[in-house]
N, C-alpha and C positions, 0 to 999 in steps of 0.2 A: 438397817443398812444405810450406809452413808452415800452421798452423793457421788463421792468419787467411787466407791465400792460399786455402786447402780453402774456408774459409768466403765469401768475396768470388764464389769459382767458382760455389759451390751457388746461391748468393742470383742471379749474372746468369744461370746455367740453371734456373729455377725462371720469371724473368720470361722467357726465350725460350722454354721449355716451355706459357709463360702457368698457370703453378702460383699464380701469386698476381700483382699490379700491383702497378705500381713504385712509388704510393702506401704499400702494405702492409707493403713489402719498407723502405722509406725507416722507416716509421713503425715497426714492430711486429719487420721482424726484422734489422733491420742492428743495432743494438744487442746482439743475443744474440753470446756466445761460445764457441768449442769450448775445454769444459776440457779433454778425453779424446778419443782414440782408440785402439780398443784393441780386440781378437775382435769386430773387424766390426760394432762400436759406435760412435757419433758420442755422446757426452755431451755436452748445449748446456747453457749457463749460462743462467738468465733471472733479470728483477731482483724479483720477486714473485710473489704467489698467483696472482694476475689475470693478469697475464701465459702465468703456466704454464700456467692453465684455458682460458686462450686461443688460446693458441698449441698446447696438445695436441688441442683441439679441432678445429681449423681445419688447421694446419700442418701438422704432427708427420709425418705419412704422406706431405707432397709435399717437405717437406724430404728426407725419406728415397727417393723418386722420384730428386731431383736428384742427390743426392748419389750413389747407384748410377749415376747415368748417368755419372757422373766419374769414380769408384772404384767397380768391381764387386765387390771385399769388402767394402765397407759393403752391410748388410744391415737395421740397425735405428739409432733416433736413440730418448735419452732426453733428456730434460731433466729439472732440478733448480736449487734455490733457492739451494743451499748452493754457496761458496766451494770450500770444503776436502774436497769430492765424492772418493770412492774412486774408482779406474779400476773400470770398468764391468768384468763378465762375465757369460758368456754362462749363464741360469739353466740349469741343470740338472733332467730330468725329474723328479719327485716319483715315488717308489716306497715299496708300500704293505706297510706291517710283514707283513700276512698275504699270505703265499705265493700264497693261493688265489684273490685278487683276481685278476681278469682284466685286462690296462693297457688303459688305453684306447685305442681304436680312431681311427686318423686319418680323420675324416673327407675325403674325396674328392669336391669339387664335381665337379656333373653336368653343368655347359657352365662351361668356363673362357670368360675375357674374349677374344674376339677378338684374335688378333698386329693392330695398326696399323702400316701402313703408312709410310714414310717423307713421303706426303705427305698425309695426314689427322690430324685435330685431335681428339684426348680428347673424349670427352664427359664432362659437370660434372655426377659421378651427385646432388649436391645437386638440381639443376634437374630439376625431376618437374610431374606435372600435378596432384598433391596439396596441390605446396609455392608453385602459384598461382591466386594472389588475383584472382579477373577480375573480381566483382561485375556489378551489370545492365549496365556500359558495354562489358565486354569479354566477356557472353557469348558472342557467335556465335561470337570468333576462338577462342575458347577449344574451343568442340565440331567448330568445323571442322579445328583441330588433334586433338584427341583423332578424331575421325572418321577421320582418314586414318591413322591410328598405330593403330587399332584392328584393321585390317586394310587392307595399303594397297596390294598387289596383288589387290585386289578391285577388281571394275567400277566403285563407286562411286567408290573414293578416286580410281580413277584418270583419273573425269570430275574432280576438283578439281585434279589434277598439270597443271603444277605448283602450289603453294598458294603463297600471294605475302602475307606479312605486312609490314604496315608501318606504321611510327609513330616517334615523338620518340626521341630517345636518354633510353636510359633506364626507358622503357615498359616491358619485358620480354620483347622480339621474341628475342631471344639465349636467354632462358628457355623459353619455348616450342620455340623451333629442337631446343634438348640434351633437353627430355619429351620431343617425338617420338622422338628418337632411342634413348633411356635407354625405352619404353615396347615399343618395337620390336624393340632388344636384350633386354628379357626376356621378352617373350610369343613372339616367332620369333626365338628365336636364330640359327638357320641362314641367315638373310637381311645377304646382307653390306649395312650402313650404314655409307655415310662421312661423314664431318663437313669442312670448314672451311671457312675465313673467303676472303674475295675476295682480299684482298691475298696471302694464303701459296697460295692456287690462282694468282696472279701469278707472286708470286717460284718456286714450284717447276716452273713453265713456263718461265721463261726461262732458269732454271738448266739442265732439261734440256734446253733449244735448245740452250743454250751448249755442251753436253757432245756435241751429234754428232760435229763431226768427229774428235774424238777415240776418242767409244765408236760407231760407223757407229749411232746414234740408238738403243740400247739403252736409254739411261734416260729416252727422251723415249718409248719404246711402252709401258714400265713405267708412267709415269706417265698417259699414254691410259688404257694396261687398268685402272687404279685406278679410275677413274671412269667409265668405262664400260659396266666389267663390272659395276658395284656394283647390287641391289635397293632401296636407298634413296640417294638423294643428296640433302645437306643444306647450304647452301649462306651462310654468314651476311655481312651488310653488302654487298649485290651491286651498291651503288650506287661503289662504290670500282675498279668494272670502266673507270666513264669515262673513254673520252681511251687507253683499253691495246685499239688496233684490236687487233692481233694474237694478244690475248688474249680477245676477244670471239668471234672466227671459230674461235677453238679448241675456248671455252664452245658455241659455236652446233652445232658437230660432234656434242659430247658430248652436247648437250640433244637434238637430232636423236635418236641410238644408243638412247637411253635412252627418249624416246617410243615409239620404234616396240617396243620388247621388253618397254614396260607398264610400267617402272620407277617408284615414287612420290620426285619432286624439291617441295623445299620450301625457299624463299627467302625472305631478309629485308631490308629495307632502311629507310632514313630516307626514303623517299616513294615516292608511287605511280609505276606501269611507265611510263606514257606522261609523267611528268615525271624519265625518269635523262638529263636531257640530255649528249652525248656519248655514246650507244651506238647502237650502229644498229640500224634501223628493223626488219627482220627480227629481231634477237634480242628486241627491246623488245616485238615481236609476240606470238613465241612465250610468254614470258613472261607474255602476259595468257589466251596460249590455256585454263589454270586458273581457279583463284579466288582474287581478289587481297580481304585483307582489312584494314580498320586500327583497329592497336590504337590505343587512346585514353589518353588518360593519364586516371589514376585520380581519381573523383571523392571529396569529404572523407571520405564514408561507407566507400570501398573503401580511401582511406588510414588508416582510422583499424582497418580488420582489418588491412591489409598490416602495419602497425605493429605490432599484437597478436599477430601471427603471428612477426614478427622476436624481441619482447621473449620470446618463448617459448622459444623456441629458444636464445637468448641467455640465457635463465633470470635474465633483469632482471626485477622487479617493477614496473611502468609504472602508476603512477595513472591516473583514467581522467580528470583533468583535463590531465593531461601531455599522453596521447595525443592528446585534443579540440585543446590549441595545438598541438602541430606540425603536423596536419593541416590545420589552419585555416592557421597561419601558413607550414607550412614548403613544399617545394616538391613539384612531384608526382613528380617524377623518386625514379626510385623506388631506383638506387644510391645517392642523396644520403640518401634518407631513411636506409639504412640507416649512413650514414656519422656521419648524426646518433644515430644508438643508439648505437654504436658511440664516441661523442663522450660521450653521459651516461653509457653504461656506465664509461669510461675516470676520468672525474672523480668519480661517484659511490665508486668502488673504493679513485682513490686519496686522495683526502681525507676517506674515510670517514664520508660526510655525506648524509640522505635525496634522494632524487629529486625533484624542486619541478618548479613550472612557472618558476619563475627560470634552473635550470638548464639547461632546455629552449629558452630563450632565448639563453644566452650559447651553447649548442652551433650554436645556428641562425644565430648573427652569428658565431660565430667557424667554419664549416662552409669548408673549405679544395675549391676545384676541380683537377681534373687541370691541367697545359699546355694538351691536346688539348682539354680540357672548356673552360676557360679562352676558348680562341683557336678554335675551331670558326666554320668558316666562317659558318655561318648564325646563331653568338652573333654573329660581325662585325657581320654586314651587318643585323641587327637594331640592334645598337646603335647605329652609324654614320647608321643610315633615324632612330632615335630622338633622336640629334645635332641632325640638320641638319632635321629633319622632313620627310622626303622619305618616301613612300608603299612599300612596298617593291615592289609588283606593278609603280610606276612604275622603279624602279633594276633590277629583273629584264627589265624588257620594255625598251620604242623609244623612252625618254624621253630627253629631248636638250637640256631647261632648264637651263641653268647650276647652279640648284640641285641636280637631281638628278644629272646629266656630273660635278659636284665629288665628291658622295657616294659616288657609284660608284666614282671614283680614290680615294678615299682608304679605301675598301672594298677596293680589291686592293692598294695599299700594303701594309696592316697584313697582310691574308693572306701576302702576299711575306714579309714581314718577319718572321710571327709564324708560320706553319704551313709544312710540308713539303712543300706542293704545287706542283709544278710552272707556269709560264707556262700553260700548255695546260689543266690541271687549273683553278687558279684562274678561268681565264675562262671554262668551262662552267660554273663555281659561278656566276657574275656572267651568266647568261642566257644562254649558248652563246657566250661573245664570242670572237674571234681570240685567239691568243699574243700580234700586235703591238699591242695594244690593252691588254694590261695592262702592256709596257713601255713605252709610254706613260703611262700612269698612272703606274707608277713614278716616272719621271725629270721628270713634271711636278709629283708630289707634292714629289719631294725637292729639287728647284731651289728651291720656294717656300718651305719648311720651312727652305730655309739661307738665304731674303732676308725673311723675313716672321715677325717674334718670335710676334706675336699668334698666328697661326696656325699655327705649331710648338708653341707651346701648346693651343690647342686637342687636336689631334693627339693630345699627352701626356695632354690628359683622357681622351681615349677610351679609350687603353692602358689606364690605371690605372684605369679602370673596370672592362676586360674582367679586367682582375689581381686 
């Protein structure tokens, strides 16, 4: 394997690992190169200061994750500025001219990290209840989460299990989710916590279905006992369950097992339980049986610490007129914000020129969206209601006016066209509708899109809005 080949590996096990987003990975570290390999050393090339303060900060430790995962003799990763870099070697202890020195003693942690599982997700030890910002909007969710991480097979926590956070993308439901868990893992270590996301509790279900007749369901009881046996389950984006029955009755088993043995479960989603349309009625139950909370998105005052808190961290120097416009101007979403530090940090660095509120500006217009952020169903059908001016509770509910029947088709069009989702999937997003109802929308969108110029263009404005 080649060097670039090593390199290309690490970068797409790093985003399957979820070590970094393909944003990151596109931006910050496809670019770097391995000058070196050598005693279990990866030497990566970066193109400046900035970069290397960045990247050792941030990266350095999950590049070095991936890359073991690949090659179990890589051990360590350096970086360096310079071209013409020596081959790396491995230091050597320091030994101390007087005899009489005693060497020093290897320290021996007292609880090592939990072995994970093949089907649970890392916790992001960044994500603490220290490193968030609730301000007065997001008190309560915030001590109902530290409440149950405080002690969570206690009586109390166990009246809030499960705990049901919800709010916008972007809010920091996903932050919250990893503090409980990272709070829990160090005050009771001996309590097994598992992590993950809906979709990879998906895919590792149907992978081990798949595998019975093969292993007589060997890695489908393994996969059971993970989550069943566990003292905490932590469960993130669970609105991603609609429309996967079979995956529901699985969850429903597990959530069952786990109630009656006192277990504290904690879930997240983009909206509240009695709105996951496409999940049934019993699991939607049980999930309110707890305490469902929502996060809010942060008001100017809580963005303008959240801000102060990232610039800190970042060890950027942020004026405090800087701070005041992005909070004012920029958005509440609270990865964008940091995308925007992230954006002055970058230009301030490389053009070696003060921080302004000008600059603050051009990061805020020129502030790039994922695909998935991009084309998210509910960015659609917001923008689509905003098009045609069509009401959105009308295009989600029994509305049947020609204005709103257009808006709706051409709301599942662009989803078809532009997102991952399934026939099935999309029309639970469009208000619980049929599968044959968005291919119809389909085929009625795109018959008129190939006889009607005006309204093919239309169409193209929407795109290139949501782009």
């Amino acid at each position: 394997m080649t060097k670039e080949e090593l390199w290309n590996r690490i970068l797409e096990e790093m985003v399957v690992r979820k070590l970094a987003k393909d944003l990151f990975v596109k931006s910050f570290l496809r670019p770097l190169k391995i000058l070196h390999i050598a005693n279990g050393i990866i030497l990566l090339k970066v193109a400046d200061q900035f970069n290397y303060d960045y990247i050792y900060s941030n990266f350095k430790d999950k590049i070095c994750e991936a890359a073991h995962a690949i090659d179990s003799t890589i051990e360590e990763v350096r970086l360096t500025t310079e071209e013409s870099a020596p081959v790396p070697k491995k230091q050597k202890p320091i030994v101390a001219d007087d005899e009489t020195i005693e060497p020093v003693k290897k320290v021996i942690p007292a609880e090592p990290e939990p072995e994970l599982s093949p089907f649970q997700h890392p916790l992001n030890s960044d994500f603490t209840f220290d490193g968030f910002i609730a301000g007065h909007d997001n008190n309560f969710v915030l001590k109902s989460a530290v409440t149950v991480s405080n002690d969570p097979l206690h009586e109390d926590s166990r009246r809030f299990s499960p705990l049901y956070i919800y709010g916008e993308v972007g809010s920091g439901k996903s932050h919250l989710l990893h503090a409980v868990g990272n709070r829990i893992r160090k005050e009771r270590p001996k309590l097994k916590v598992v992590l993950t996301t809906t979709e990879e509790f998906f895919y590792n279900y149907s992978a081990a279905l798949g595998k019975k007749p093969k292993d007589g369901g060997k890695e489908y009881e393994r996969f059971f006992k993970t989550f069943a046996e566990c003292d905490v389950l932590l469960m993130d984006e669970i609105q991603h369950i609609s429309g996967k029955t079979q995956c529901q009755i699985e969850l429903f088993r597990i959530f069952n097992t786990l109630h009656q043995k006192g277990s504290l479960m904690v879930f997240t989603s983009d909206r509240s339980p009695e709105k996951l349309l496409g999940t049934e009625e019993r699991l939607i139950s049980r999930l309110q049986w707890g305490l469902a909370v929502e996060i809010q998105e942060p008001q100017i005052e809580t963005r303008m610490a959240i801000l102060t808190e990232m610039a800190r961290k970042k060890k950027l120097d942020l004026p405090l007129d800087v701070i005041s416009f992005i909070a004012e101007k920029g958005p509440a979403n609270i990865r964008e914000l940091e995308g925007i530090i992230i954006k002055i940090l970058a230009t301030a660095s490389l053009d070696k020129s003060l921080i302004s509120v000008k600059m603050a500006e051009n990061a805020l217009n020129q502030r790039l969206l994922s695909d998935d952020q991009k084309f998210s169903v509910e960015r659609i059908i917001s923008f689509c209601c905003d098009h045609f001016s069509v009401d959105r509770k009308m295009l989600l509910g029994k509305g049947r006016s020609q204005e709103v029947a257009l808006c709706r088709m051409v709301g599942m069009y662009i989803a078809r066209k532009h997102t991952s989702f399934s026939l099935k999937a999309v029309g639970m997003e469009f208000g619980g509708r049929d599968h044959s109802t968005v291919v119809h929308a389909e085929k009625t969108i795109t018959d008129r899109i190939s006889k009607d110029t005006e309204f093919s263009e239309d169409i193209e404005m929407i795109i290139r809005k949501l782009s």
